[in-house]
Structures are given as C-alpha cells and as structure tokens.
N, C-alpha and C positions, 0 to 999 in steps of 0.2 A: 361239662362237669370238671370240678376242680379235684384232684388228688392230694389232701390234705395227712401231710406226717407229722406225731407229736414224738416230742422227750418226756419223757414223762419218770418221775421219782416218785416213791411210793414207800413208808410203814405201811407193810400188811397186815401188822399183828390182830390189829380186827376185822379182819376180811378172808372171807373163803377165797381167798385167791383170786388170780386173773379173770378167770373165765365165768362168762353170765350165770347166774342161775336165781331163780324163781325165791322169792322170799327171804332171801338172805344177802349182805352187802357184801359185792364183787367191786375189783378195781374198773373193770369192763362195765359194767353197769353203772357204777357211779360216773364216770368219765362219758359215756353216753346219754345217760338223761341231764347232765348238764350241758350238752352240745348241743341236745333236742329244744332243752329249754333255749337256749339263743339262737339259734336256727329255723325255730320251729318245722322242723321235720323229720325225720325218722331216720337214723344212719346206725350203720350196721361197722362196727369199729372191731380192723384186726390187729392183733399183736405179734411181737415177733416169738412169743412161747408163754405157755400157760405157766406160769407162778402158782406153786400150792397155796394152801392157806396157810397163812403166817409169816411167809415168803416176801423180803424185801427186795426194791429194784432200786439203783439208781441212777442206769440209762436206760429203761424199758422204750422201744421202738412202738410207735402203732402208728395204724393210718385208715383214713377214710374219704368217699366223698362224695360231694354236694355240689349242687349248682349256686349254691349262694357264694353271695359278693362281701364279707367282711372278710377285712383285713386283717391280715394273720398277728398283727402285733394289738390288734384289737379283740380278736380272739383269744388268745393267749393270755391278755387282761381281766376277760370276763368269765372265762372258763376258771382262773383260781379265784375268784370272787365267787363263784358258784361252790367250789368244790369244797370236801373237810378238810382242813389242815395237815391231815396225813397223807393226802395227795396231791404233787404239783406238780403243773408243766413246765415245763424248763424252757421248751422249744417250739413252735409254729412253724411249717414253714410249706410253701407249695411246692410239689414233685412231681414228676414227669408220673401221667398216666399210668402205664406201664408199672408201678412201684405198690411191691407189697410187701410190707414189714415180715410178716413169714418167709412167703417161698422167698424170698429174694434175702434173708440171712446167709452168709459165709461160713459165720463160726460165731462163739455167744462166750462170756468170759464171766464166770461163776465164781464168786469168795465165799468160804464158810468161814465164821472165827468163830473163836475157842478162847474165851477170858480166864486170865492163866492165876487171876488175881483172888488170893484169898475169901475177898468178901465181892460181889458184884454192888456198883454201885444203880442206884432207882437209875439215873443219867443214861445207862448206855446197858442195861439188863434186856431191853426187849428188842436187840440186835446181836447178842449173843450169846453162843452156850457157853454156860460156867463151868468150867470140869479143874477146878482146886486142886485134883489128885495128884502124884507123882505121875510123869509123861516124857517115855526119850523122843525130843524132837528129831537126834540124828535117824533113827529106826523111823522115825514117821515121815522122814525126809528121801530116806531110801525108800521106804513103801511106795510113796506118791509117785517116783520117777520110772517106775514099772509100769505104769498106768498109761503110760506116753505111748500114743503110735495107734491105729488101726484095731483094734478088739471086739469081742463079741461080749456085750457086758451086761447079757440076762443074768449075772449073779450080780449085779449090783439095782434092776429096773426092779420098780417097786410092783405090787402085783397089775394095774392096769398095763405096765408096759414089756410084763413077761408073757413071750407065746407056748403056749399049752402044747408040751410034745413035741420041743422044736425037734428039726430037722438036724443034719451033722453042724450045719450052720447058716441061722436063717440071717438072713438081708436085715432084715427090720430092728435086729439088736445090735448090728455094728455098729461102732461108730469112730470117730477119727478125734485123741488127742492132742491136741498139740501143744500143749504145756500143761505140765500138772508136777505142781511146786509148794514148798512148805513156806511162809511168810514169818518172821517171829520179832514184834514188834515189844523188844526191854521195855520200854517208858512207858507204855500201855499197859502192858503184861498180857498183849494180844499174841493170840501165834493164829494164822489164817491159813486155812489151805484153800489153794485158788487153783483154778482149771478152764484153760480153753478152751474149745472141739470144736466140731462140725457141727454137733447136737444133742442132746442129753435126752435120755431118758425117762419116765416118770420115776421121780427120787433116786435116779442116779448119783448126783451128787449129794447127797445129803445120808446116803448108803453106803456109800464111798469115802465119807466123812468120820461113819460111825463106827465104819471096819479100820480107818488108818487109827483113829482114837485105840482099837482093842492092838494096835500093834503099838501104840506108845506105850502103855500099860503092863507090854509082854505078855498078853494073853495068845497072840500073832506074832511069827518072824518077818520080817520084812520078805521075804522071797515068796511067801507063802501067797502074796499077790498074786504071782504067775500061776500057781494050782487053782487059786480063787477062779479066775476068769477062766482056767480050762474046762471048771466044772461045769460051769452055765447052771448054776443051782443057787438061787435066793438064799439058801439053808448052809451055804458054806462062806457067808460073807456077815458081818457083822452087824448090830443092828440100827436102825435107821437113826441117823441123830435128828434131835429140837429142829424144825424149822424158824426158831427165830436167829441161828447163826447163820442164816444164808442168806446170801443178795444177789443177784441179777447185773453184774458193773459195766458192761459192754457189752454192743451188738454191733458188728462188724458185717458191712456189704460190701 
C-alpha cells in the first residue's frame, strides 16, 4: 500500500466545510470522489483539521492510501482536471507509511482578516470580514498577545467543542499558543489577526477574532483577556466572527 499526501488550497465559501457529509458539498468529499473516479476504488481521505463551512485553506494537509501505481505528478494532474475550480492540489507526493496528516500535526497557523477598506471590493469580499468601523489596532495588538502560552479556552470553543460542567480544568480545552499577533497591511487596508498552537478548537479562532474586534471598538479592555479565559464561559467572550475571514495557512509536522 502506498501512503499518499496532498496540499491542497481551497475557497470554501460554497461548502460545508472539510468534513464528509451526506447530501451537501464537502472539501472531503469532493477531493474523494475524484480520486475514486481515477482510481477506481474507494479511499477514505484524512485531513489534518476539520474546516467549518465557509472556511478557507491554503496549505490544508491530507492523506490517504491505495495500492495503485499512478504517478503522483499524474495524479496531481488529473485530480484538478476533475475537481471545481475552488479546489486545488498544489502537491502529490508519497510518504512513509506511518504518516497521518492529523495525529501527526505539531502545531497549525490560522489567519483571520478584517478589510479595514471603506467599500469591500467583489475581487477579495469572499475571503474577508469588512468591519469599516473605527478600530484601535494598538488595544487589539495588546489583546492578542495575552492569548500566548498554554490556556483553557472553553470561552472561546464554539458550542461542539465546550464540555458540559467542566471540571476545575479539563484536558480537552487546553491548548498551547504560540504566537498570536495582529498583522496590519496599509496598501490593502487589511489588518489580520494570525495564531499558531498546538490545536484549536471548534471556532476558537474565529471566537477569538470576534472578542479582539469588541476590544478594538472599546466595548473590551485589552486585559480583559486574562478574565475572559479564567471564566471558561462561552457568555464572557465575544461573538463569533464571519467565517469567510479565516484561512487555514500552515500545518507544521
């Protein structure tokens, strides 16, 4: 059996997300029924983290494999000839056995932007949130670098990834940042907040997007972070921002 890894970049705005599901278009399922079709045989395709819906990537990690013998620069050919337009491989490539795009992720490097530009234009609207408003990036700059380091961030996991009645503090919501920084690109009129870790959450980031926004705003002081993640309470964190400002930009083994 071969152990086959793809790169794979993706607009999700028309798709439920990464992960399979029944009747409706997944990145997962579309990238699988076209590897079935030139393979002809059934593969069961992992990724290194589910993508909501609307959720852009552009190094998603996956892998799978097969006892067939095409060639991965021939694969890699036929697979975007197959696929929509909003989804391409970047990369083929064969990998030891042993290799799973999930368990074997390090750490995963998330972007949200935030178009700071009066009018959004059609070009670059369905990869980011437009927030026009007044916004201190210094107060959002300070927010975000609170964020750094080991935490329990059930006030930021969306409700599938909050547990019911945790405990003083449970395992399952830590997790390990290690950089989480404000980006603010003048000639764009982008300002991005980006974050490494270990692992994220369901809508961690995109949670965590929505509360630094209420601290640019002043609705939040910057230190108000540190209270936020004491509480371990969904209800003292801000609310979830657009999933079209988030991407997926690296997966680090």
């Amino acid at each position: 059996m071969r152990n086959i890894r793809l790169i794979v970049t993706y607009d999700g705005t028309d798709f439920f997300g990464w992960q399979r599901q029944a009747n409706v278009p997944t990145i997962q399922g579309a990238i699988e029924s076209a590897i079935e079709k030139i393979l002809t045989e059934k593969v069961s395709l992992s990724g290194s983290g589910r993508t909501d819906a609307g959720v852009h990537a552009l190094n998603q990690v996956a892998n799978f494999k097969t006892p067939g013998s095409i060639p991965c620069e021939n694969l890699l050919r036929a697979l975007n000839n197959l696929l929509p337009s909003s989804v391409r491989i970047k990369k083929v490539q064969d990998v030891a056995e042993s290799f799973h795009a999930r368990h074997d992720a390090r750490s995963k490097t998330y972007r949200y932007r935030i178009l700071r530009a009066p009018v959004a234009s059609p070009f670059i609207g369905r990869f980011v949130h437009h927030a026009p408003y007044p916004l201190d990036h210094q107060r959002i700059a300070a927010a975000a670098r609170l964020l750094e380091g080991e935490h329990d961030f059930t006030s930021f996991a969306g409700s599938a990834g909050v547990v019911r009645e945790p405990p003083e503090h449970d395992r399952d919501n830590i997790r390990t940042i290690f950089t989480s920084r404000l980006l603010w690109r003048p000639r764009t009129s982008i300002l991005a907040y980006e974050a490494r870790g270990s692992g994220f959450l369901h809508h961690m980031v995109r949670n965590i997007a929505g509360t630094l926004l209420e601290v640019g705003r002043g609705k939040l002081a910057p230190q108000d972070i540190r209270a936020i993640l004491e509480a371990r309470a969904r209800t003292r964190a801000g609310p979830t921002a657009p999933a079209s400002g988030l991407c997926l930009m690296k997966v680090d083994y």
